[in-house]
N, C-alpha and C positions, 0 to 999 in steps of 0.2 A: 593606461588601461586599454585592452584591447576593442574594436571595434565586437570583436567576435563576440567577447564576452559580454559586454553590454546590449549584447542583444539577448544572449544566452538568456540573461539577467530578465529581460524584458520580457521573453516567453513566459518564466517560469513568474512574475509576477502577473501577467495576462490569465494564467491557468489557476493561480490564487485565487485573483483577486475576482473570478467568476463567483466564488461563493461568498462574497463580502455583502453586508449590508451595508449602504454608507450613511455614517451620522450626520446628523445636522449642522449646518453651520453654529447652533448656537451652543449646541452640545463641546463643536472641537474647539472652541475661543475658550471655554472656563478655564479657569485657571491656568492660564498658557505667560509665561514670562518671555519674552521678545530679546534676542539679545541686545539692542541697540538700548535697551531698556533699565540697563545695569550696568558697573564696569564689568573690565577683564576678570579681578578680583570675587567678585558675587558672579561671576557668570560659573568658574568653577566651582565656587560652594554650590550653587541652585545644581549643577548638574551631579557633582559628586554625590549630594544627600536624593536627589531621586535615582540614582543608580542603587545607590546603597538601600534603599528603601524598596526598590524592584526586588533586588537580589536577594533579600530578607523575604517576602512575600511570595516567591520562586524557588528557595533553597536551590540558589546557583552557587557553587564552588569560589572560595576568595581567587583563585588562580584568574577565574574569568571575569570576578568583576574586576582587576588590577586589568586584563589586558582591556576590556570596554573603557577604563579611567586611559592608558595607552591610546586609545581608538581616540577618544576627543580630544586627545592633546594636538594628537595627527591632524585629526580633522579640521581643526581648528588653524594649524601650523599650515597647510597648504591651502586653504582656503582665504588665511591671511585673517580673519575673524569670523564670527558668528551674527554679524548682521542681515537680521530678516528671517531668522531663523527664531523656533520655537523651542526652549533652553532645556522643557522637560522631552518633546520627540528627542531631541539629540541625545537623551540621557537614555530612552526609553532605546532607540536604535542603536548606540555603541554597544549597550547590550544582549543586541540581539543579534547584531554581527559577532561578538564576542561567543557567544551560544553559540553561533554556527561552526564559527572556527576547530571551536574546544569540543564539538560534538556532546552539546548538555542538551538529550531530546523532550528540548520546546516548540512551540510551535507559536506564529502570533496570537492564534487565542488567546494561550496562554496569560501574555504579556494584554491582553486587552481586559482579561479576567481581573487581571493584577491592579489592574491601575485604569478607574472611573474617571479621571482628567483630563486627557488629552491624547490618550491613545487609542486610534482605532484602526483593523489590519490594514487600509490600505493609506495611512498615512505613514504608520511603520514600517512597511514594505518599500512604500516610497522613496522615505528618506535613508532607511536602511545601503538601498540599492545606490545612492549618492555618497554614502560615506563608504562602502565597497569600492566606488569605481574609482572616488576623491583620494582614499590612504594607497590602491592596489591591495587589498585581498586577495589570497588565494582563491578563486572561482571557486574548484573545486570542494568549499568550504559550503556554497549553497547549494549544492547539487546532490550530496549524499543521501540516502533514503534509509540505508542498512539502521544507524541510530536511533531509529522510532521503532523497530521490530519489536526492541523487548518491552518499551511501554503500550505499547498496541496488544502484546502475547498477555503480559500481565494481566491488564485490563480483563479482557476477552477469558483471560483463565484455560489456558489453550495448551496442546501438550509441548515438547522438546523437539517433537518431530516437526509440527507447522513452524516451529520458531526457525529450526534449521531452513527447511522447504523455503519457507519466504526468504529466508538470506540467500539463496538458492536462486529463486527466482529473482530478488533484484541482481543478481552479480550478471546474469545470463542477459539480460533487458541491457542492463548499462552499458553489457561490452557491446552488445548489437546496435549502442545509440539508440535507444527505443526512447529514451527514458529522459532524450534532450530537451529542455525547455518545458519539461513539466514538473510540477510541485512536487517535490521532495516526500513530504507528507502522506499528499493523495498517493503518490507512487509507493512508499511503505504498504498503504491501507488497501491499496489493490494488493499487494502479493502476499497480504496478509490471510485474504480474502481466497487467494488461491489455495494455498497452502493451505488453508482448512477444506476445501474442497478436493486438493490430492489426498490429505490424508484422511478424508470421510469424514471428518467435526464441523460438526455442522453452526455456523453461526451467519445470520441474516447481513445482511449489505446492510442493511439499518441499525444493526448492530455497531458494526464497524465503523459508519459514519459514527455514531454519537460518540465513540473513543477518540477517533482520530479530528472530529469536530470540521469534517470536509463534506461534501454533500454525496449522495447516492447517488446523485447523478456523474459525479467525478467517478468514485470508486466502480460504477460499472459500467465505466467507457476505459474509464485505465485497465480493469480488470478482463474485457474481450481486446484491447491492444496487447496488453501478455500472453493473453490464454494464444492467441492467434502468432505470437513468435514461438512460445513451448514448444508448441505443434509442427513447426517448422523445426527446431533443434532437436526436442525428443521424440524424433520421430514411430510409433509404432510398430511392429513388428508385420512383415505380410501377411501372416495367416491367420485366421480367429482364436486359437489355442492359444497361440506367443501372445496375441493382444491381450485376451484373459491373464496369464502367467503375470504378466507384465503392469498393467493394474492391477490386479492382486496382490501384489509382492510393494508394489508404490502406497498402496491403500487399506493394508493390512486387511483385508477381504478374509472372513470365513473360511479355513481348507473345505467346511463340505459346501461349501457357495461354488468357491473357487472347482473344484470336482465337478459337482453339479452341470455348472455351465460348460465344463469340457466334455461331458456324458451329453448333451444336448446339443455340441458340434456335432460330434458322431454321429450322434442320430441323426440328424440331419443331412450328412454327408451320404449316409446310407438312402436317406429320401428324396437323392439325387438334387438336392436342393445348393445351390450355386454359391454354398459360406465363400469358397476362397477368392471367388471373383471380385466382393468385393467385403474383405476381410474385416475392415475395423468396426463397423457398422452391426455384422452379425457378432462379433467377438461380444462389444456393447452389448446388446441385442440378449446375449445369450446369457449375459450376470444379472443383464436385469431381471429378465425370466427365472433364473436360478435361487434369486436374493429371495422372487415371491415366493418360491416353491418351500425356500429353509427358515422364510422368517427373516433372513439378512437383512444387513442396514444399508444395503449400495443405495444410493440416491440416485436416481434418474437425472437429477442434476448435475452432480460429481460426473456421471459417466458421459453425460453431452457435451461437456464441456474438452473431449478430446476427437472429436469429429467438426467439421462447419455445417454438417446438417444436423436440422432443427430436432427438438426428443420428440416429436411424433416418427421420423424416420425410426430411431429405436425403438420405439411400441408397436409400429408398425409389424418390425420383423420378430419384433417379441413375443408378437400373437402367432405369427408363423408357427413359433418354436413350441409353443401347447401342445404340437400335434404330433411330436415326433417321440413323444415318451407317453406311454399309456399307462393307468395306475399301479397296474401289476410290478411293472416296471421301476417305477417310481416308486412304488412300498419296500421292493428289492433293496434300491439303493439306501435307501432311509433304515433301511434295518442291519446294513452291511455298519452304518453309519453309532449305530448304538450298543452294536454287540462290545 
């Protein structure tokens, strides 16, 4: 096993295991069988029947518990025996390695939910990461995020479009290596988290946390690590117009929102007022003004989240923007809008 990966491995257990709580010593002794404790003989049955007993409890596929029964034999086979070792973690981990491989999205929760004996996430992770490095696993078996999308979309109840968007966003992270040595999981729950704020669905970081069972505080340092590569790749358009067009068309925006706010460039260009100098700000600026004016749903949220400056700069230039359309004006449009 590679040096590299076993670091890789190390990151993304470091970035776990921040939101573990850890048990007590007297908690992880119960019920724990030793393998010097047993033979050879009972050390396969004790692990086969808590696999099979996980797997029952998880509704994991017979494909993956046969390769986790694979996984211990391995494990077992290079390591020479199972002495000093804890006979259910090992049953509890070829499992979970297996899960990784087969792409079945669990998470250690999951497997801690399952089983009150002796597993807790960072004893799992631990020994997990030994029997990865012990048989040679594909690395790239703990590193995927795309897996969790659709239990995360499910959950949340969220449309096709954030489902697509966040596969979207982890593909784009991953190629850029954003996404190295971080939790597979928390990295799902952030682009989950995006993608409902590209496509305007609105759902709370606390939200997300309690689906993906990671903390708010992971999901919203992962979720400004992405937002701050997007922005670099999909970059906006130079001029205020494009930038409206352009979130509008990403965020399904209201046509008369969308309108509105390009009726309020104008205006403004006319009151000699400096949009294209600096473009994305007024662009912002100008849907959120517009959203007030029609009742829209643009969130001042959604729309900060494509600039590095903070939403008071777009409320800022938002107030600007009051002054450049007068009611008269304003009843014009709205009536051009009903006929």
């Amino acid at each position: 096993m590679s040096d590299e990966f076993i670091e890789d491995i190390d990151d993304i257990l470091s970035d776990v295991l921040n939101d573990v709580d850890s048990a007590s010593s007297a908690e992880i002794e119960q019920n724990i069988t030793f393998g010097q404790s047993v033979s050879a003989e009972q050390q396969t049955t004790i692990v086969d029947n808590r696999i099979n007993h996980l797997a029952t409890d998880l509704d994991i596929p017979p494909a993956t518990v046969e390769l986790a029964k694979s996984l211990r034999d391995q494990y077992r086979d290079r390591r020479g025996d199972l002495i000093g070792t804890a006979l259910e973690m090992i049953a509890a981990s070829c499992l979970y390695c297996a899960v990784k491989v087969t792409e079945v999205p669990l998470d250690p929760t999951d497997f801690v939910a399952a089983d009150d004996t002796v597993v807790t996430r960072k004893s799992l992770l631990r020994r997990s990461k030994d029997i990865a490095s012990t048989v040679g696993l594909d690395p790239s078996a703990f590193f995927g995020s795309e897996q969790y999308v659709d239990r995360y979309c499910d959950a949340l109840g969220v449309s096709n479009v954030v489902n697509e968007r966040a596969r979207e966003i982890i593909e784009i992270t991953e190629e850029s290596g954003l996404s190295s040595g971080k939790s597979p999981s928390g990295w799902a729950a952030a682009a989950v988290y995006n993608a409902c704020l590209d496509a305007g669905e609105t759902r709370t970081q606390r939200s997300v946390s309690k689906v993906a069972n990671v903390s708010e505080v992971t999901i919203r340092n992962r979720y400004q690590e992405q937002r701050a590569e997007l922005r670099e790749v999909d970059q906006l358009p130079s001029n205020p117009i494009g930038v409206i067009n352009h979130i509008a068309d990403a965020s399904g925006v209201a046509t008369s929102t969308q309108e509105l706010a390009e009726l309020l460039i104008q205006k403004a260009r006319s009151e000699q007022y400096t949009v294209d100098a600096d473009a994305t700000l007024w662009g912002l600026a100008a849907l959120h003004r517009a959203s007030q004016l029609t009742n829209g749903d643009v969130k001042l949220r959604a729309l900060s989240q494509h600039t590095d400056e903070d939403s008071d700069a777009i409320k800022s230039r938002a107030l600007d923007l009051r002054s450049v359309i007068n009611q008269v004006e304003l009843a014009e449009f709205r009536a051009t809008r009903t006929e």
